[in-house]
C-alpha positions as CSV (number, residue, x, y, z in Angstrom):
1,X,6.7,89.7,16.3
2,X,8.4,91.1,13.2
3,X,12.4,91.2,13.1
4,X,13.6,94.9,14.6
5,X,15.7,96.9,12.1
6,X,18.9,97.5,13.2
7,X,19.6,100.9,14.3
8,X,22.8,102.4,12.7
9,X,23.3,105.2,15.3
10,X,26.1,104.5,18.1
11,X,25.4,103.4,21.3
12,X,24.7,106.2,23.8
13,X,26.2,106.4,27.4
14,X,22.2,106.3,28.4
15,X,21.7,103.5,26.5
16,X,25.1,101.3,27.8
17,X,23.4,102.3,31.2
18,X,19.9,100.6,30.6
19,X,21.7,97.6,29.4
20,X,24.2,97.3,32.3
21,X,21.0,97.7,34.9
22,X,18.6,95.4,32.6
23,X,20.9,92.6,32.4
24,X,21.7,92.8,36.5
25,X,17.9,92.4,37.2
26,X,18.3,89.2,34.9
27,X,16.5,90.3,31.8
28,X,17.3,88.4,28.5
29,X,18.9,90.2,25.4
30,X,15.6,89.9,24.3
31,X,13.7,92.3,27.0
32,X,16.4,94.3,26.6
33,X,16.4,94.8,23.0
34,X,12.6,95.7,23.3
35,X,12.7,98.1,26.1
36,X,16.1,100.0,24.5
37,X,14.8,99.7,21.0
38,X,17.5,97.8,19.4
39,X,18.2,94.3,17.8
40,X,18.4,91.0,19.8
41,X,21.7,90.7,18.1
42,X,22.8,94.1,18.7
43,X,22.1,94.0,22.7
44,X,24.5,90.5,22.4
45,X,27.0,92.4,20.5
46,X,27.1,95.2,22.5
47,X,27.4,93.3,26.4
48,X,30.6,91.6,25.3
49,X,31.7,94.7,24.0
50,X,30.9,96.3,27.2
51,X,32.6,93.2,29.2
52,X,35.7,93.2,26.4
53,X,39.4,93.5,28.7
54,X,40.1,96.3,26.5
55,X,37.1,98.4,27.8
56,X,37.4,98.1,31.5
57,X,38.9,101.3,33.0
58,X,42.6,101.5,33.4
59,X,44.0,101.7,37.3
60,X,44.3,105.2,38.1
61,X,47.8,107.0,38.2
62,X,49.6,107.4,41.8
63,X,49.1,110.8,42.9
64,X,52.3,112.5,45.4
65,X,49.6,112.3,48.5
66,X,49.0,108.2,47.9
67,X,53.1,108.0,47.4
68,X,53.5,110.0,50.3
69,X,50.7,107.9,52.5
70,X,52.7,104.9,51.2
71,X,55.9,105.6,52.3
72,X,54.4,105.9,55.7
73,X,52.6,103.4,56.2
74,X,54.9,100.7,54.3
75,X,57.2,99.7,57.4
76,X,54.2,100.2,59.7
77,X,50.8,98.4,58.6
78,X,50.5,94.9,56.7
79,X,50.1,95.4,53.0
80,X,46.0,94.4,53.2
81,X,45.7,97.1,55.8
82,X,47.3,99.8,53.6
83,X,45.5,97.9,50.9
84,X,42.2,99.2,53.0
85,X,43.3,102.5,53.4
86,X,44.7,103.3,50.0
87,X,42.1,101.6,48.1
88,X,44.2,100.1,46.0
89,X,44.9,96.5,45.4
90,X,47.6,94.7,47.3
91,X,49.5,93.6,43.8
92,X,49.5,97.5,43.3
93,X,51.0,98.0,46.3
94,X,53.8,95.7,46.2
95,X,54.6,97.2,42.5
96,X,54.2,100.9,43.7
97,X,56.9,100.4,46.9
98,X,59.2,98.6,44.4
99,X,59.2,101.8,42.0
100,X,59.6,104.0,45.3
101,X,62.7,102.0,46.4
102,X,61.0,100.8,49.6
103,X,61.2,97.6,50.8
104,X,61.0,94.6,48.8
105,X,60.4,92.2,51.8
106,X,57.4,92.1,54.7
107,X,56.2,95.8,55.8
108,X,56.2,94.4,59.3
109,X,57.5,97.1,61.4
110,X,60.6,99.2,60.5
111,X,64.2,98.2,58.9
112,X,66.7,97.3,61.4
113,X,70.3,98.6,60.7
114,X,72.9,95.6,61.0
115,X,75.2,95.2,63.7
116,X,79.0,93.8,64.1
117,X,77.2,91.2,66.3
118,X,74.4,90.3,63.2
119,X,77.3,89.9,61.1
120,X,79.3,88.1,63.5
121,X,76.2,85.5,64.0
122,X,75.8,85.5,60.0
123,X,79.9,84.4,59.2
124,X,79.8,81.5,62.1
125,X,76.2,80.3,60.9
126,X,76.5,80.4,57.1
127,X,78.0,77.3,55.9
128,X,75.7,75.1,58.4
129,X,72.8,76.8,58.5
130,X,70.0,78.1,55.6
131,X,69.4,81.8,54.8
132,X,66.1,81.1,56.9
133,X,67.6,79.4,60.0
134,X,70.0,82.5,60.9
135,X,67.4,84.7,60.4
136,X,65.0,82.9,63.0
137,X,67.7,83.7,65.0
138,X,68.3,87.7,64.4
139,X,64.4,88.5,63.7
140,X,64.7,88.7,60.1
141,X,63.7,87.4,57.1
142,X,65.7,85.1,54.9
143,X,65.9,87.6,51.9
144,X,67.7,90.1,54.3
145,X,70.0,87.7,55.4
146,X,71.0,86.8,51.9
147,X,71.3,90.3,50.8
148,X,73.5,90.9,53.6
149,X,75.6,87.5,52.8
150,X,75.7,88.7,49.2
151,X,76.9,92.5,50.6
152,X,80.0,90.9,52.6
153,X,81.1,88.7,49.7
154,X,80.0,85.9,51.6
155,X,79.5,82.3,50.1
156,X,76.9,79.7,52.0
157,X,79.6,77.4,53.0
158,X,81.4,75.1,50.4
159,X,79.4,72.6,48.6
160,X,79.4,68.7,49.4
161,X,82.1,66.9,48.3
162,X,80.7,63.8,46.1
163,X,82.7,60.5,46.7
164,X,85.4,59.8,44.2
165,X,84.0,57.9,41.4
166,X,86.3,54.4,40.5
167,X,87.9,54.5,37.3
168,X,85.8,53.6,34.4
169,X,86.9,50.0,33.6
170,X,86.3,49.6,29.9
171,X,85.2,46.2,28.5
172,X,86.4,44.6,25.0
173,X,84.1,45.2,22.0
174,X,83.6,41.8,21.2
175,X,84.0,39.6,23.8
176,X,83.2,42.0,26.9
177,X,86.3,41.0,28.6
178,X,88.0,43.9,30.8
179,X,90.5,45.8,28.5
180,X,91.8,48.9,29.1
181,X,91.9,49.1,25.3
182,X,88.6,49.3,22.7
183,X,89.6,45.4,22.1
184,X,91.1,42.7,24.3
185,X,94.8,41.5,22.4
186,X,93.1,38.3,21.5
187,X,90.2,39.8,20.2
188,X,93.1,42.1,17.5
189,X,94.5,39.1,16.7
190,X,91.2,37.5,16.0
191,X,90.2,41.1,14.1
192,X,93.7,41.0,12.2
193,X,93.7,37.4,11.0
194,X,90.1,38.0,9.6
195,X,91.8,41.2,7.2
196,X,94.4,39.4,6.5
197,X,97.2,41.4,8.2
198,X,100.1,39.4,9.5
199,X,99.7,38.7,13.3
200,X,102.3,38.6,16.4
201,X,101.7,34.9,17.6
202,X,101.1,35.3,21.2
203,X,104.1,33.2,23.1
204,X,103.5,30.3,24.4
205,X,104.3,29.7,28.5
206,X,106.3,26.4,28.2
């Protein structure tokens, strides 16, 4: 079968269509570029243009009603539920409520308002217990505690003390001997004879 000229006129939407729907029934580029009436190379071309991250249709924008169905449902249904009802993907979602100031935690049931007795349970728990621990014990999640630790200046308990360390003994340069200096006397002596310098003769115990 002779080569097919290449056709110089764009692509048409009718034409994007035919390859889409060809290429689903499993036709090769081939059957495609015959029934569409273009080149083998051009029906290639064209499907990873078609498939190309640039030319897959940006999320639409957030209209008041979907922000407004949001904020409702946010501190009432799971994020996959209001996934299903909104139609928009959980990540979406997640980076929606943060624009809208809602909740950066779990949408599981509403926000509850801390007590004296919350924060009375939080100071006497801190330093022995984790973030997660106190809130297993107040029905919250450890993110709340900490922002609520972090909203009373409080610290999570001090810090282990490590043991003492001994004092570094240092050892002589040249003959390893403990010295608190970088040579052992002798070792000077030894050092200062070799230059040449007069030496201090180390007395002798009679």
């Amino acid at each position: 079968m002779p080569d097919r000229k290449a056709n110089p006129m764009p692509w048409t939407r009718e034409e994007d269509e035919d390859l889409m729907r060809l290429r689903a029934l499993g036709k090769t580029y081939a059957q495609c570029a015959e029934a569409i009436g273009r080149t083998l190379g051009a029906c290639e071309s064209r499907w990873r243009t078609l498939h190309s991250p640039k030319n897959r249709p940006a999320p639409a924008m957030w209209t008041p009603e979907e922000d407004a169905l949001l904020a409702e449902l946010w501190h009432v249904l799971p994020v996959e539920q209001i996934s299903e009802r909104t139609g928009r993907s959980t990540k979406g979602i997640y980076r929606r409520a943060t624009r809208l100031g809602l909740t950066s935690g779990e949408s599981q049931g509403p926000k509850k308002p801390w007590t004296p007795d919350d924060d009375a349970v939080l100071k006497e728990h801190l330093g022995s217990m984790t973030f997660a621990e106190i809130g297993a014990l107040l029905g919250r999640t450890d993110k709340s505690v900490k922002a609520r630790a972090l909203h009373l200046s409080l610290r999570g308990g001090p810090k282990p003390r490590l043991p003492k360390q001994k004092d570094h003994i240092r050892k002589c340069h040249d003959c390893g001997k403990p010295t608190p200096d970088y040579r052992c006397p002798a070792c000077w002596r030894k050092l200062r004879r070799r230059l040449g310098c007069p030496v201090e003769e180390e007395p002798i115990n009679e």
